[in-house]
C-alpha positions as CSV (number, residue, x, y, z in Angstrom):
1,X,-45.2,-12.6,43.0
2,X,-43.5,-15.9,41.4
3,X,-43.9,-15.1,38.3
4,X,-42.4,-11.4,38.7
5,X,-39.4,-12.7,40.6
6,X,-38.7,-15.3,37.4
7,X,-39.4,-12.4,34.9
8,X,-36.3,-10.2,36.9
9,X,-33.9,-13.7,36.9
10,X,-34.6,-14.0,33.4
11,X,-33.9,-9.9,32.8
12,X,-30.6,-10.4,34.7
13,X,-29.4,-13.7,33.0
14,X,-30.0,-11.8,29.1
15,X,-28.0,-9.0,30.6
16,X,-24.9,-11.0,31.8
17,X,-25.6,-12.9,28.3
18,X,-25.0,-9.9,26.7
19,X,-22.5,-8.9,29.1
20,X,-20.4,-11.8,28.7
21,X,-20.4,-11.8,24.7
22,X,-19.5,-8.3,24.8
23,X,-16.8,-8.5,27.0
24,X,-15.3,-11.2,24.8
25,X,-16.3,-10.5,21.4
26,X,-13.3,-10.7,19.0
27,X,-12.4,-6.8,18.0
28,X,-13.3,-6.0,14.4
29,X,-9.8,-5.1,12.5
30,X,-10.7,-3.8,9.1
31,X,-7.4,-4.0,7.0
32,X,-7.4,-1.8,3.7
33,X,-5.6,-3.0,0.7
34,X,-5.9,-1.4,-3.0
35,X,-7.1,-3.1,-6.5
36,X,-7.1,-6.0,-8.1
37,X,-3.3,-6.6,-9.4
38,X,-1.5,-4.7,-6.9
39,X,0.4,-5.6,-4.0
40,X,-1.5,-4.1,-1.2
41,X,-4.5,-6.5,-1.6
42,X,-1.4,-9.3,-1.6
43,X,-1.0,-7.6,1.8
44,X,-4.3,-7.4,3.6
45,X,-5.3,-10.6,1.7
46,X,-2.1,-12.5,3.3
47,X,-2.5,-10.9,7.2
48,X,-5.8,-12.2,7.2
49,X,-5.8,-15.6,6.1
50,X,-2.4,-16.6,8.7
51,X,-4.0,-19.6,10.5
52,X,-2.5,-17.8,13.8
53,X,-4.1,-14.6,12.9
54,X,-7.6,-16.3,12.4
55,X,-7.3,-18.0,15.6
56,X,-6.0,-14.9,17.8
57,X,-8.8,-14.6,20.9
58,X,-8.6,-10.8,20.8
59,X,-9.4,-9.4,17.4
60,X,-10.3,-10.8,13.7
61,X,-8.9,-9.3,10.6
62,X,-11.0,-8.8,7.6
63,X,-9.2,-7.7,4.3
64,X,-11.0,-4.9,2.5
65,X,-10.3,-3.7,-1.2
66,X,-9.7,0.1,-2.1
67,X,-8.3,2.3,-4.3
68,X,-5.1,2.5,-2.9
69,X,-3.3,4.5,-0.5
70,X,-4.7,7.9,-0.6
71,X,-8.1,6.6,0.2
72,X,-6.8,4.2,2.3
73,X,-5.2,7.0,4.0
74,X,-8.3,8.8,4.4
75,X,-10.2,5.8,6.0
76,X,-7.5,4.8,8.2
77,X,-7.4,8.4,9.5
78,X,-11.3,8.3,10.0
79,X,-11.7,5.1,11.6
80,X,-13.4,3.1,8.6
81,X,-10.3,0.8,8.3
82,X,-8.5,0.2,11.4
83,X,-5.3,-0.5,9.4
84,X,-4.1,-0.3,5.9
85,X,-1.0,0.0,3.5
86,X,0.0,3.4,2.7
87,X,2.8,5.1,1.4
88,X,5.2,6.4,3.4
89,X,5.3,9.8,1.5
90,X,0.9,9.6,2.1
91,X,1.6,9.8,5.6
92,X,4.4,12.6,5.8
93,X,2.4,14.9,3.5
94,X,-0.9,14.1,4.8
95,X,0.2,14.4,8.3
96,X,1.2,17.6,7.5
97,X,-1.3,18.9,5.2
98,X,0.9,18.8,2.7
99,X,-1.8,16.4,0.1
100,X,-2.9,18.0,-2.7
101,X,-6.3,19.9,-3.1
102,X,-6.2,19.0,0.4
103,X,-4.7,20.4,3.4
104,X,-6.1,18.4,6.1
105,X,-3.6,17.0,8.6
106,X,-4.5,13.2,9.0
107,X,-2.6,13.0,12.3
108,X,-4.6,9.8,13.5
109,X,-2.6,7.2,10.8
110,X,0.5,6.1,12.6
111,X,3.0,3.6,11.5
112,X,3.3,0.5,12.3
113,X,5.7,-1.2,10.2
114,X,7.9,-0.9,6.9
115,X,6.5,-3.8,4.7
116,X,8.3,-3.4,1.0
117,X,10.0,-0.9,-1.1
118,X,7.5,0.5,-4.6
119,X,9.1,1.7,-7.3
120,X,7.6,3.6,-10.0
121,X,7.1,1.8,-13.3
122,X,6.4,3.5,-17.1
123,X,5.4,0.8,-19.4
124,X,6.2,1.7,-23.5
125,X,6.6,-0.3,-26.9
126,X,9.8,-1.1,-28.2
127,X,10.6,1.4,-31.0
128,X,7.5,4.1,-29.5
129,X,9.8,7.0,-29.6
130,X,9.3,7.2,-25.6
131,X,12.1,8.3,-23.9
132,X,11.4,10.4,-21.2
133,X,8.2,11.7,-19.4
134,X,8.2,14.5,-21.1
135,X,7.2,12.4,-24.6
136,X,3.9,11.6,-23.5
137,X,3.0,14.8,-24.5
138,X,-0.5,14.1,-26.7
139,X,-0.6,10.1,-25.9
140,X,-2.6,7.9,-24.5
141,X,-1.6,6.7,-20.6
142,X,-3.1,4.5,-17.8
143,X,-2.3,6.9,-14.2
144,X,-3.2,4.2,-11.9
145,X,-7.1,4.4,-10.2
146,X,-8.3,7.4,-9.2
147,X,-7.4,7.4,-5.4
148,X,-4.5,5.2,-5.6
149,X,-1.2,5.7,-4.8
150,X,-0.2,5.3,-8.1
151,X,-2.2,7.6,-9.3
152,X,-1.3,10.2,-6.9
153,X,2.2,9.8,-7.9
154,X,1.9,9.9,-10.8
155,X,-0.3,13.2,-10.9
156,X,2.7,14.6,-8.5
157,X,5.7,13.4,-11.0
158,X,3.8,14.5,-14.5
159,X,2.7,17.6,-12.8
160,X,6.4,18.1,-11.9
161,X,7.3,17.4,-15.4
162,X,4.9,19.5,-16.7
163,X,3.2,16.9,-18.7
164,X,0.1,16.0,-16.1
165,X,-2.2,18.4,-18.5
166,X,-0.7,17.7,-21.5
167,X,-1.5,13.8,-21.9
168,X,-4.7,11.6,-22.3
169,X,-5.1,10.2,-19.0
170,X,-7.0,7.3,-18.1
171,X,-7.6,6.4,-14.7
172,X,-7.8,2.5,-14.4
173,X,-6.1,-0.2,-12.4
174,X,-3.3,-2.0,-13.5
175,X,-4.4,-5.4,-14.8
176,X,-7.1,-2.9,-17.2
177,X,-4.2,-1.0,-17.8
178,X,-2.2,-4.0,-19.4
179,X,-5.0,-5.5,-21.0
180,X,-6.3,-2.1,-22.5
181,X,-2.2,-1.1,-23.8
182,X,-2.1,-4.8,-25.3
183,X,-5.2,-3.8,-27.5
184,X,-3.4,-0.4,-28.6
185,X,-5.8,1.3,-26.5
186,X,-2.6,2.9,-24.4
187,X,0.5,4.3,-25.5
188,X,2.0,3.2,-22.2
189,X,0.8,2.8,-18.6
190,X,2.1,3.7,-15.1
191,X,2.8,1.7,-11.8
192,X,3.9,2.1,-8.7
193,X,4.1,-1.5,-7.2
194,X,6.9,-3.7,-6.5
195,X,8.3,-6.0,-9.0
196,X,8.2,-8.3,-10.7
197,X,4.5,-7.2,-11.2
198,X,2.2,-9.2,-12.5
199,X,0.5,-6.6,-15.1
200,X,3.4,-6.1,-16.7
201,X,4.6,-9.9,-17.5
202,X,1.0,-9.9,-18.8
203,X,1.9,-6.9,-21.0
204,X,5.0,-8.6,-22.1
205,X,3.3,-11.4,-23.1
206,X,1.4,-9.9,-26.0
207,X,4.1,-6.7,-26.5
208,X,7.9,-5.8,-27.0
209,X,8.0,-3.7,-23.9
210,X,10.3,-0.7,-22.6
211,X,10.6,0.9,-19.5
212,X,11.4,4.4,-19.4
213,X,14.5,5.6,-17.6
214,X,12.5,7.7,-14.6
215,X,15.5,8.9,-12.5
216,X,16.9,10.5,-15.5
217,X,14.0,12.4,-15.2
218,X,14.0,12.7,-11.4
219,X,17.4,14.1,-11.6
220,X,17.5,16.4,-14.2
221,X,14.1,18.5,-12.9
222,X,15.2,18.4,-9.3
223,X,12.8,15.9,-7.9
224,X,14.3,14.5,-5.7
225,X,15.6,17.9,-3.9
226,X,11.6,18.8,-3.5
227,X,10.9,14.8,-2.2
228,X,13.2,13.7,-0.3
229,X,11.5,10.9,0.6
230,X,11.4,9.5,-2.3
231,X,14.6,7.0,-3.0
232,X,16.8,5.7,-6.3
233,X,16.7,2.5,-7.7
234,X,17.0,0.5,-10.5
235,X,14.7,-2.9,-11.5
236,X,17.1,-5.2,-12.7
237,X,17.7,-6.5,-16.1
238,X,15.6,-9.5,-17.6
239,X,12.8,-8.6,-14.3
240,X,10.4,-8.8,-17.4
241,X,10.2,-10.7,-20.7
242,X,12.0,-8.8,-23.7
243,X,13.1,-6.0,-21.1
244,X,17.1,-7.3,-21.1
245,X,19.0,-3.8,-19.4
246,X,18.8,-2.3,-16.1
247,X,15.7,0.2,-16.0
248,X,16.8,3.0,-13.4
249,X,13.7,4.4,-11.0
250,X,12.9,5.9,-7.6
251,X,11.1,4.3,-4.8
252,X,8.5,4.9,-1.8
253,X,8.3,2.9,0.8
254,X,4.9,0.8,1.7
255,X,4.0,0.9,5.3
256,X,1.7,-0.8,7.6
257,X,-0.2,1.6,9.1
258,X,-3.7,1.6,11.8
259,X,-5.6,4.3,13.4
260,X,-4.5,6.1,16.7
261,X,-7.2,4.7,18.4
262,X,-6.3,1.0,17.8
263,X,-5.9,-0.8,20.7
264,X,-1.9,-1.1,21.4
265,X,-2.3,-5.0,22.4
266,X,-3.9,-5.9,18.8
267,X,-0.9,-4.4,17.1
268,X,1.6,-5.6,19.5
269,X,0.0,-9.0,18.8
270,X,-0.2,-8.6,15.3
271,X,3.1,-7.3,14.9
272,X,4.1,-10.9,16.7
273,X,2.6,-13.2,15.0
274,X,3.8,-11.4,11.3
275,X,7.1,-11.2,12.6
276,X,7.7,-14.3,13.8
277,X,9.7,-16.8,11.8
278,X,6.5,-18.8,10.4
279,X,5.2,-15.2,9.6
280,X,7.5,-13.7,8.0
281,X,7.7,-17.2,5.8
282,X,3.9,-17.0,5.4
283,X,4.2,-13.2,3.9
284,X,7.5,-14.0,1.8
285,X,5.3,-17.0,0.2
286,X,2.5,-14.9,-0.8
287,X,4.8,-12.9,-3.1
288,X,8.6,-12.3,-3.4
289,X,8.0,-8.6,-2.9
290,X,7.8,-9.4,1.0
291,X,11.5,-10.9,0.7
292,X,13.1,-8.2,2.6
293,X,10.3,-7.9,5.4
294,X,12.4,-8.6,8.6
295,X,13.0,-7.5,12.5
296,X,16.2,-5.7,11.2
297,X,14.0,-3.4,8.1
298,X,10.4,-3.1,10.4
299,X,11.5,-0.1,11.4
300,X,13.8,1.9,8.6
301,X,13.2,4.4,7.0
302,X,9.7,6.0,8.5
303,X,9.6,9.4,9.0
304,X,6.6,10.0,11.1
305,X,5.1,8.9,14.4
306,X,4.6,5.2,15.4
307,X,1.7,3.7,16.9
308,X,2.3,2.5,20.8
309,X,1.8,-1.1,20.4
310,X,4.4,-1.3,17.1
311,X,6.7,1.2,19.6
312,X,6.8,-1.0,22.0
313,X,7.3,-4.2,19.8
314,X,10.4,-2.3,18.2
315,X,11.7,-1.2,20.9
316,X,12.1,-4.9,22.2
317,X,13.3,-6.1,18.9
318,X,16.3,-3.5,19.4
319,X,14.7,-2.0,16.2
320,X,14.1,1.3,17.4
């Protein structure tokens, strides 16, 4: 009878054991970035290793390479990443079906914060004869990795242009990209990262390099009156080596994003710690395409639902 009443006490102490360790076992955040050379690992790379982030009680971040923002889209939407980076126009036309090939609404990514501005990029050689889009025609061009923003809007742009089918594409990320265009192996290649990026300056290295005016482009085929969310810009003379005028573009927006089901305490929290003044230094010094991150741009410029726990933190912050 001893021995039976020991063998219950020890049943009952493994349950609270387990009990215990699952009541306070850290919750698993899975934070999507993209490839090698772009700034969305830069992201998810830099929100996991803050020494306040690592040391929250509540949750523990883990970074996680991808293709980009269409699959990190998809993962985010189906609970495999609990947050990502995405592009804003990702989440307006997947949220309403609007993807192409792919009319599924993904109406469980919600925004959480506005993180940078990504404008598109068309590398060339000096003296190439490439002026516009629509001289690719027959050459040899790096679209970005299959699954990746860049890709994606790159596919929508050339498509628009009428040049999508007409060019030897060649689906790779952007540090193969500059490495296979300074072997001649590319014609030119496409980004659609901040800058300065580094696959370019390592272009330029080897390379006379041009950018191709891309608003021109925009402009004159109506672009931007079929996506509006897309937004003018220019990168500035001298932003790369040999590259001495202003180079006018368009830009999306890169947005923080985590799945609806989320807990709204975890992103409150990690909206606080980011966006506090030693965050916000921490993110700036991990590249200077974080410069404008700030309580005043957190919230411009997204189009489509927030998740509660960033709602709340903006609302606070006057933001929203």
């Amino acid at each position: 009878m001893k021995s039976k009443h020991l063998l219950i006490i020890g049943f009952i102490a493994v349950l609270a054991m387990a009990f215990c360790q699952s009541a306070f076992a850290k919750q698993r955040v899975v934070f999507g970035g993209g490839p090698a050379g772009g700034t969305f690992q830069v992201v998810a790379n830099g929100i996991q290793v803050y020494k306040p982030m690592k040391a929250a009680a509540d949750f523990k971040v883990q970074a996680q390479s991808s293709a980009g923002s269409v699959e990190n889209l998809r993962k985010t939407n189906s609970g495999r990443q609990q947050m990502s980076v995405v592009y804003s126009g990702h989440v307006y036309l997947g949220r309403n079906g609007m993807m192409k090939n792919d009319t599924k609404k993904y109406e469980d990514v919600l925004a959480v914060a506005w993180l940078y501005g990504a404008p598109a990029q068309l590398v060339t050689r000096v003296g190439s004869g490439i002026k516009s889009v629509k001289d690719l025609v027959g050459k040899k061009v790096g679209v970005g990795n299959a699954g990746s923003g860049a890709f994606a809007n790159c596919d929508l742009f050339f498509s628009h242009m009428g040049v999508w089918d007409k060019i030897e594409r060649n689906a790779m990320g952007y540090n193969d990209a500059a490495q296979a265009f300074g072997n001649n192996q590319l014609d030119a290649f496409w980004l659609f990262t901040a800058f300065p990026s580094g696959a370019v300056i390592m272009a330029a290295q080897t390379n006379d390099i041009a950018l191709v005016n891309l608003d021109a482009d925009a402009k004159a085929s109506g672009f931007y009156d079929k996506y509006p969310y897309f937004a003018k810009l220019a990168v500035p003379a001298n932003t790369y080596k040999g590259v001495d005028y202003e180079s006018p573009s368009f830009q999306d927006s890169a947005l923080w994003v985590a799945n609806s089901k989320v807990s709204a305490d975890v992103v409150y929290q990690m909206l606080s710690l980011i966006y506090a003044d030693e965050g916000l230094a921490h993110m700036k010094a991990q590249k200077k395409t974080f410069k404008k991150m700030s309580l005043k741009t957190g919230a411009d410029g997204i189009v489509t639902p927030f998740h509660p726990g960033a709602e709340k933190f903006w609302k606070e912050k006057g933001a929203l």
